[in-house]
C-alpha positions as CSV (number, residue, x, y, z in Angstrom):
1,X,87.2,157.6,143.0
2,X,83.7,157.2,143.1
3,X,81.2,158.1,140.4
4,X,79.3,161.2,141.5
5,X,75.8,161.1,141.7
6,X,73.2,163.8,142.5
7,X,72.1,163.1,145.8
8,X,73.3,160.8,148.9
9,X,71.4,159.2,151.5
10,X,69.1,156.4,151.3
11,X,65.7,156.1,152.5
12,X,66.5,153.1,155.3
13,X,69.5,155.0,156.6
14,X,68.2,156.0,159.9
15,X,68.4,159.7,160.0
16,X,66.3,159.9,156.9
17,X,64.3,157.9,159.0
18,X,63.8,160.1,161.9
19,X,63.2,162.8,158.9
20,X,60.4,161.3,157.8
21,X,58.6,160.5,160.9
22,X,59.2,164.3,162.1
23,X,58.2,165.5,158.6
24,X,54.4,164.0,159.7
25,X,52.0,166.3,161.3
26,X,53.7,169.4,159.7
27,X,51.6,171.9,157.4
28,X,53.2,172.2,154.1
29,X,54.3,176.2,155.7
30,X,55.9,174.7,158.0
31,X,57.8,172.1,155.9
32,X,58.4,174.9,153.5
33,X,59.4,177.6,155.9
34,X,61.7,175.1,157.5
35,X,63.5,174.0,154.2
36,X,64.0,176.9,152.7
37,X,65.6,178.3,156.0
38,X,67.5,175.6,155.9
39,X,68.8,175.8,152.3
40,X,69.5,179.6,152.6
41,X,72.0,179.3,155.4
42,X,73.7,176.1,154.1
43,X,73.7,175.5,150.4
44,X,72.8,178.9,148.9
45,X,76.2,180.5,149.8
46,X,77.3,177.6,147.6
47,X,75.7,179.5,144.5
48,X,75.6,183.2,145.3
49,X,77.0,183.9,141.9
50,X,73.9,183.0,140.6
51,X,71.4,185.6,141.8
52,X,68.3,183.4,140.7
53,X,68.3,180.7,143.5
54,X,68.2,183.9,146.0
55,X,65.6,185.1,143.9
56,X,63.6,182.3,144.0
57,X,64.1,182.0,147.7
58,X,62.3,185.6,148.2
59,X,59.6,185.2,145.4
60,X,58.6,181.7,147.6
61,X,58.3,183.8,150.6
62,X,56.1,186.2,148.5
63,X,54.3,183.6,147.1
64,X,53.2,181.6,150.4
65,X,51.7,184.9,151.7
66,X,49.9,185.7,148.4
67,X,51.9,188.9,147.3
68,X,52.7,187.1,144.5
69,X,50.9,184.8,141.7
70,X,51.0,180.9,141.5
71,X,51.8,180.9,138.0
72,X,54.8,183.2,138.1
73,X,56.3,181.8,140.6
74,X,55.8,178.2,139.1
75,X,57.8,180.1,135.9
76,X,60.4,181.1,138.4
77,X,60.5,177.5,139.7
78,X,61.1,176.2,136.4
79,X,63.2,178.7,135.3
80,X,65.5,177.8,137.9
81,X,64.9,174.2,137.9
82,X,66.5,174.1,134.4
83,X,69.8,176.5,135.5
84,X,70.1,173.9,138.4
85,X,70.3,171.0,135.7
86,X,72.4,173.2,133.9
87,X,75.1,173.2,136.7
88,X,78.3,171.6,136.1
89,X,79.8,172.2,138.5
90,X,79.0,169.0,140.7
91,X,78.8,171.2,144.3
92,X,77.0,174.1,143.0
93,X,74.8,171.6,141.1
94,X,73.8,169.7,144.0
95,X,73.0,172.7,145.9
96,X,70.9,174.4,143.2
97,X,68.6,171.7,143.5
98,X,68.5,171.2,146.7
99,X,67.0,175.4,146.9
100,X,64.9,174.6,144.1
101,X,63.7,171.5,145.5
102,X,63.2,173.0,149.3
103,X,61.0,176.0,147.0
104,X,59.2,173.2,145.5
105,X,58.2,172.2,149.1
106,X,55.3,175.0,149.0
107,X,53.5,172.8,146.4
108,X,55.0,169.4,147.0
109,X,55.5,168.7,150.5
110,X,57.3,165.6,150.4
111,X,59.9,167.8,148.7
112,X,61.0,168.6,151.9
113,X,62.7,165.0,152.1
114,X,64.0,165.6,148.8
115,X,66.3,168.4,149.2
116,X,68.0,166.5,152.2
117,X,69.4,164.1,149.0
118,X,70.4,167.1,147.5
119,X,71.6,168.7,150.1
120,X,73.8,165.5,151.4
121,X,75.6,165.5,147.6
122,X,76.3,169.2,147.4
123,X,78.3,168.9,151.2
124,X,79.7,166.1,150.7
125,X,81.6,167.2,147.6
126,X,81.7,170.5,149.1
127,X,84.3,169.2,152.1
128,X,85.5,166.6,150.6
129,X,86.3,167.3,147.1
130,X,85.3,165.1,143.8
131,X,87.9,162.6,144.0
132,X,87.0,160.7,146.9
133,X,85.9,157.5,147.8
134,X,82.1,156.0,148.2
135,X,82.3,155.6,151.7
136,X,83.9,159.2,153.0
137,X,81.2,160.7,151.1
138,X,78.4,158.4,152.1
139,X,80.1,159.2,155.6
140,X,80.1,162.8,155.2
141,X,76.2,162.9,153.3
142,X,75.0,160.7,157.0
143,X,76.5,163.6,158.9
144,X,74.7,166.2,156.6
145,X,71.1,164.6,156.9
146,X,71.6,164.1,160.7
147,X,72.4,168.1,161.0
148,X,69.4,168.7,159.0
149,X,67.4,166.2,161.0
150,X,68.8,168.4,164.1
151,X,67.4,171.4,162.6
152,X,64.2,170.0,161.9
153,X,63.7,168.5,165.5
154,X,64.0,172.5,166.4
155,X,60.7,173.5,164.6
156,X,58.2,173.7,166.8
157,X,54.4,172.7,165.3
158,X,51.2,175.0,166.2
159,X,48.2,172.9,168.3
160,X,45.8,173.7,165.7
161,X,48.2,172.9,162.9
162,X,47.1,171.2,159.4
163,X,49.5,168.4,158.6
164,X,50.3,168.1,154.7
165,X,49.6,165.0,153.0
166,X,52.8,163.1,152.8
167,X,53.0,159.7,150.6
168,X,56.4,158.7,150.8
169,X,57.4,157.4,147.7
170,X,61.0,155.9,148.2
């Protein structure tokens, strides 16, 4: 059995590759739009007992069109930034963070790489269980990223556009 970690995925592996590259030239809505689309069909059925990560999905939406204050919903990010390291449970864990993380994406676009990690971890365990080997859930986390790759090859970016500033730190 391997040792469970958080996330899975490497940077070099090359659909975290092709993530990056299409990540460039996005705005941070776009990025963030995008993720938290993502996240909210995938990985948020994997918590809906916990009403805060569908909260904070909504109260993103609000805040990215100004209905709602920076500073509560950067309370409502921690707030569920600690319930997602609270998690125990090592699916539901992964995919708390990974909808925190794609939330964080409004004010830290590289975030939007971040919650593929995540997001690889919580599938992986989620269809294959937590008493596998390294390599099926490596195996399963590549097939993960390259669906969300997939998804984010489908987002189309406006002419006039701003890209965010991504500094890829990994």
């Amino acid at each position: 059995m391997a040792k469970l970690r958080k996330t899975l995925g490497s940077p070099t592996e090359p659909a975290v590759v092709a993530l990056m590259e299409s990540m460039e030239g996005k705005s941070k809505e776009t990025l963030t739009t995008w993720a938290m689309a993502y996240v909210t069909e995938k990985y948020l059925p994997l918590v809906a007992e916990t009403p805060l990560f569908a909260e904070l999905l909504e109260k993103t939406k609000d805040c990215m069109v100004s209905s709602l204050p920076l500073k509560e919903w950067k309370g409502l990010l921690s707030e569920a930034r600690k319930a997602s390291a609270a998690e125990k449970e090592p699916v539901r864990e992964a995919a708390a963070r990974a909808i925190v993380t794609a939330c964080g994406t409004w004010q830290t676009p590289t975030n939007a790489l971040g919650f593929c990690f995540y997001g690889a971890a919580a599938m992986a365990y989620h269809q294959a269980g937590t008493a596998e080997t390294k390599e099926t859930y490596d195996m399963l986390a590549t097939k993960e990223l390259e669906q969300i790759l997939a998804s984010l090859m489908q987002v189309k970016t406006a002419p006039n556009e701003q890209a965010a500033k991504l500094q890829w730190n990994c």
